[in-house]
Each structure stands twice: as structure tokens, then as C-alpha cells.
N, CA, C and O atoms as CSV, one atom per row, in Angstrom:
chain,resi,resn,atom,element,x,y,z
A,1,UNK,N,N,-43.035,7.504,0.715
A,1,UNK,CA,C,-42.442,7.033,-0.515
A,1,UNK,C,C,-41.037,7.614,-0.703
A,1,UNK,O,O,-40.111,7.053,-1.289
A,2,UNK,N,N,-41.006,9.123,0.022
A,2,UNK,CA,C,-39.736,9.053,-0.145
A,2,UNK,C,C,-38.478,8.548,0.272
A,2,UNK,O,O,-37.331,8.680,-0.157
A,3,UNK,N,N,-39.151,7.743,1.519
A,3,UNK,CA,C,-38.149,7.244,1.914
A,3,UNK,C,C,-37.367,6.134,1.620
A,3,UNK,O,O,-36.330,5.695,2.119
A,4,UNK,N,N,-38.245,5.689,0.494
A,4,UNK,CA,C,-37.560,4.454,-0.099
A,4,UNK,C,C,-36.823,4.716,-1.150
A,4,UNK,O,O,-35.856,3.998,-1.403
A,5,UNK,N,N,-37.256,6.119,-2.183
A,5,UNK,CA,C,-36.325,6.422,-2.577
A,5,UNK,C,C,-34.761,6.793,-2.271
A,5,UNK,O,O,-33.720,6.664,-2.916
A,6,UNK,N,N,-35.067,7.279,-1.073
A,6,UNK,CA,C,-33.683,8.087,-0.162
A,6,UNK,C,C,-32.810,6.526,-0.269
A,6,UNK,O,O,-31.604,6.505,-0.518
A,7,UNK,N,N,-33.639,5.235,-0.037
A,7,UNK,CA,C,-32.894,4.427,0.770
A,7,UNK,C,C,-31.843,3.394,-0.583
A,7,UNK,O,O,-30.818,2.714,-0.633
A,8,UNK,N,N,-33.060,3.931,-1.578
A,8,UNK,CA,C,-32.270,3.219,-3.111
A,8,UNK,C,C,-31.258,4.056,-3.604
A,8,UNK,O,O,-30.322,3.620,-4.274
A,9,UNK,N,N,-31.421,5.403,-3.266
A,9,UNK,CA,C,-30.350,6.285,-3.749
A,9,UNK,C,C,-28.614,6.002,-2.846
A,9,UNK,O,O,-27.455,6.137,-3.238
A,10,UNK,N,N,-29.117,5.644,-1.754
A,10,UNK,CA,C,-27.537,5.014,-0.656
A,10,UNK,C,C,-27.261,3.733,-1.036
A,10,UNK,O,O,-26.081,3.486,-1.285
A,11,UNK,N,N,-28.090,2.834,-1.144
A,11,UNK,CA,C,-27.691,1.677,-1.274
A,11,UNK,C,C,-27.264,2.236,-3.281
A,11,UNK,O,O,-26.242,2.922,-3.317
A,12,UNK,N,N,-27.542,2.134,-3.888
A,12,UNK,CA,C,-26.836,2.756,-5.345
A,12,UNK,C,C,-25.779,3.338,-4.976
A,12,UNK,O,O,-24.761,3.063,-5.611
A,13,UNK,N,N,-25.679,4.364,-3.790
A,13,UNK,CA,C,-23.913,5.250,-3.822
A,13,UNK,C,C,-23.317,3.801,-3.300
A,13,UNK,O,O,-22.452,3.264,-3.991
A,14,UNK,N,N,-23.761,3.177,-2.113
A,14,UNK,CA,C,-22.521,2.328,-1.696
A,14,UNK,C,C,-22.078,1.363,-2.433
A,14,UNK,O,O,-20.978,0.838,-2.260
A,15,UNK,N,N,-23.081,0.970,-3.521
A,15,UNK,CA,C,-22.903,0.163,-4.823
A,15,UNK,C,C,-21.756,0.247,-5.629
A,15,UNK,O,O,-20.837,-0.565,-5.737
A,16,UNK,N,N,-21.992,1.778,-6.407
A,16,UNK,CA,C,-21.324,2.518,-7.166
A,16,UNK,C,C,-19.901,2.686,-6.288
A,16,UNK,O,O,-18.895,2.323,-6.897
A,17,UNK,N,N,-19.756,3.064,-5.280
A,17,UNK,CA,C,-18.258,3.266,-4.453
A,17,UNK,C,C,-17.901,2.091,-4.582
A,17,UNK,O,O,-16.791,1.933,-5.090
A,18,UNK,N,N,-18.577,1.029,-4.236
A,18,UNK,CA,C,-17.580,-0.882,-4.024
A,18,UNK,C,C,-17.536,-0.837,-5.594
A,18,UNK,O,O,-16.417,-1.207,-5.950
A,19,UNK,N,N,-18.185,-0.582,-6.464
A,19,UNK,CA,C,-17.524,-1.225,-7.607
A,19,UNK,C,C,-15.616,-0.465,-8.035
A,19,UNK,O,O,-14.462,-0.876,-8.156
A,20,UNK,N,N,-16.384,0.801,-8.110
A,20,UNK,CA,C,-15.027,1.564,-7.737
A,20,UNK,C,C,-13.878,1.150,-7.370
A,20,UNK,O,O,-12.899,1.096,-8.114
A,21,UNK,N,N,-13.915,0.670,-5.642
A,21,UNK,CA,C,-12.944,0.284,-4.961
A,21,UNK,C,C,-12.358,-0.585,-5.677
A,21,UNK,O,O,-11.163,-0.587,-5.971
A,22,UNK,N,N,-13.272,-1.459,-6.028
A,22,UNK,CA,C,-12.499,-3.013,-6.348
A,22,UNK,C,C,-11.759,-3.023,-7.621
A,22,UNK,O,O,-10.640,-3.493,-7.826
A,23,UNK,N,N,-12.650,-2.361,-8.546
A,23,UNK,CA,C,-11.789,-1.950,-9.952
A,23,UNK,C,C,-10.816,-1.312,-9.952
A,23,UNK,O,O,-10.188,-1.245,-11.009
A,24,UNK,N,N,-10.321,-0.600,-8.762
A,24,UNK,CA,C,-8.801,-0.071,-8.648
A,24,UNK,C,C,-8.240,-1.039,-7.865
A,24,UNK,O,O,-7.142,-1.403,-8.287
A,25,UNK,N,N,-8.613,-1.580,-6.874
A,25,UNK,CA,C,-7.576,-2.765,-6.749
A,25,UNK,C,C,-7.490,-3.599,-7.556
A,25,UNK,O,O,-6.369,-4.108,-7.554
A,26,UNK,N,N,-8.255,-4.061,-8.377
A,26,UNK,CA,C,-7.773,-5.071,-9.234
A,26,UNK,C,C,-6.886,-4.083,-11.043
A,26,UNK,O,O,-6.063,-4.742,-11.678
A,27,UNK,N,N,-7.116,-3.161,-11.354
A,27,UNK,CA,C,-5.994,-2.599,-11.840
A,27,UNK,C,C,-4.515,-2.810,-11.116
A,27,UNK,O,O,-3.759,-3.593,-11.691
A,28,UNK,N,N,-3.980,-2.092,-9.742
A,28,UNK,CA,C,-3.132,-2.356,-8.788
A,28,UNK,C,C,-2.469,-3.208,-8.996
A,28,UNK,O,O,-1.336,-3.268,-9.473
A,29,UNK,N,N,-3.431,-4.241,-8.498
A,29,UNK,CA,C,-2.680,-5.842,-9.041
A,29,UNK,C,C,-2.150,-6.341,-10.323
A,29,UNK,O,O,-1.249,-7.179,-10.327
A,30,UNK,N,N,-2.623,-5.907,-11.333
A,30,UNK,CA,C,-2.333,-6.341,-12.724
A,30,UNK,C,C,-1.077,-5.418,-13.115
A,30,UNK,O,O,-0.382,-5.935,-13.989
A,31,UNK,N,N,-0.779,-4.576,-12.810
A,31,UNK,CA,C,0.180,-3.347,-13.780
A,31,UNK,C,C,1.475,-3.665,-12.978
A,31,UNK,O,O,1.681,-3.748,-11.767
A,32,UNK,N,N,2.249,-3.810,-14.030
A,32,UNK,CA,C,3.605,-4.415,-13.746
A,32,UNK,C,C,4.265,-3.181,-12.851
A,32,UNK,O,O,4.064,-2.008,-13.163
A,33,UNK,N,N,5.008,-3.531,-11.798
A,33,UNK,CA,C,5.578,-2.354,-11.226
A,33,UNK,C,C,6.969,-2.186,-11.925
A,33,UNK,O,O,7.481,-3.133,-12.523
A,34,UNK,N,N,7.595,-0.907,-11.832
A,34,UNK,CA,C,8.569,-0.360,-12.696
A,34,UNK,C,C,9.534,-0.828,-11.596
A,34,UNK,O,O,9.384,-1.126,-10.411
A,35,UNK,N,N,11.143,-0.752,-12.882
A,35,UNK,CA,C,12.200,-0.965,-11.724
A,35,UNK,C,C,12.477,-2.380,-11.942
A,35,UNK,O,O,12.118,-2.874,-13.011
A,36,UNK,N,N,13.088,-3.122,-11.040
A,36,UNK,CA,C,14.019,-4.260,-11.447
A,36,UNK,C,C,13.168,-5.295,-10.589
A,36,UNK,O,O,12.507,-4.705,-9.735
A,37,UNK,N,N,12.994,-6.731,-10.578
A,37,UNK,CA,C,12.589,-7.703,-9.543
A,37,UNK,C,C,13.805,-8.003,-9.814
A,37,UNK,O,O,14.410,-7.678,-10.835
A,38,UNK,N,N,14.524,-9.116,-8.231
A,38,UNK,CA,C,15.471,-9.475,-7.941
A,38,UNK,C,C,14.966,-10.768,-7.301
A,38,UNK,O,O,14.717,-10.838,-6.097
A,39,UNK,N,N,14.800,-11.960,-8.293
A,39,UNK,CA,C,14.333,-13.543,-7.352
A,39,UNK,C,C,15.785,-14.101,-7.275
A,39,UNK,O,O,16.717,-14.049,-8.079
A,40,UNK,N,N,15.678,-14.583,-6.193
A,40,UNK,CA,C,16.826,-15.452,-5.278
A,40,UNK,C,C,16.278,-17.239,-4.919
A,40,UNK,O,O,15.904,-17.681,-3.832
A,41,UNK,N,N,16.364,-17.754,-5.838
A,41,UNK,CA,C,15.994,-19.847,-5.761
A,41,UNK,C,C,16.858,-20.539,-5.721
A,41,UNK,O,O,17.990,-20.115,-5.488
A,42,UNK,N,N,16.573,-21.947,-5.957
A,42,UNK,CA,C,17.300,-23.005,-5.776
A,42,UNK,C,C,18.287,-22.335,-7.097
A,42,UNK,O,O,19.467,-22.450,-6.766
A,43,UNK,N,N,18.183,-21.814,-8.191
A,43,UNK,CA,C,19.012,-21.570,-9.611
A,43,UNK,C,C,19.711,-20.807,-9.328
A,43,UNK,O,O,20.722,-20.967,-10.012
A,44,UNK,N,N,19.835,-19.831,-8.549
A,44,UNK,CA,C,20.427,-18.670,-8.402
A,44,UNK,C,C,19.566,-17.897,-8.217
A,44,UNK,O,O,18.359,-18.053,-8.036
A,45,UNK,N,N,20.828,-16.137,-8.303
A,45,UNK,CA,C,19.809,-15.308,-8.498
A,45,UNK,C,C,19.329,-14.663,-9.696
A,45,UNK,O,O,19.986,-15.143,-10.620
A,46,UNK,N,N,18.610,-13.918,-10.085
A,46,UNK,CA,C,17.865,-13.695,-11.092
A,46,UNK,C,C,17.767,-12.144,-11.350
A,46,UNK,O,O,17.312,-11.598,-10.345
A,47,UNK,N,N,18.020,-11.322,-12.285
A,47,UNK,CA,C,17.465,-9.777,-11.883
A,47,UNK,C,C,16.641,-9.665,-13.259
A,47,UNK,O,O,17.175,-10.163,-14.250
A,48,UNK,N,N,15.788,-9.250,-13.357
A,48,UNK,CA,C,14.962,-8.669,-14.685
A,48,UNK,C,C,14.207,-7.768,-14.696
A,48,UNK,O,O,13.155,-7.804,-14.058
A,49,UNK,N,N,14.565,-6.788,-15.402
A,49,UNK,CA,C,14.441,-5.307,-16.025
A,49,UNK,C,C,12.966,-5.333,-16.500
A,49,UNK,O,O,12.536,-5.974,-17.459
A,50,UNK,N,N,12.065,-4.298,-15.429
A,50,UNK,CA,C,10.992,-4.219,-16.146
A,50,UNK,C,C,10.783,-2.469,-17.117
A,50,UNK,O,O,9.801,-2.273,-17.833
């Protein structure tokens, strides 16, 4: 029996770690980076101050 516990307790850590992971990459992605973007299009170019 204990071994099924052992085996729910890993599969729960590797659970708990992927949720982790992903919730910091998807923070990452969302948070505006500091500093200037510089787009270059058909309009020109563009600079805007974040």
C-alpha cells in the first residue's frame, strides 16, 4: 500500500511543479517589458515609451 502512496505523492510533486512552470510562463508573457519598442512598417517608424 505504500507504494501507491509513494506513487501519488510524485505524480502530485510533478503536478504541482507543471502548474508552477506554466504559471510563470504565462506571467512572462503578459508583463509589459520596460524600455522603449521601436516598430518599423509600411507607416514608418514608430518608438513608444513603456
Amino acid at each position: 500500500m505504500s507504494d501507491h502512496r509513494n506513487i501519488l505523492y510524485f505524480l502530485l510533486g510533478i503536478l504541482t511543479a507543471a502548474v508552477v512552470v506554466l504559471g510563470y510562463n504565462f506571467y512572462q508573457s503578459k508583463k509589459q517589458p520596460d524600455g522603449f519598442q521601436i516598430n518599423v512598417g509600411p507607416n514608418g517608424v514608430k518608438i513608444e515609451g513603456k
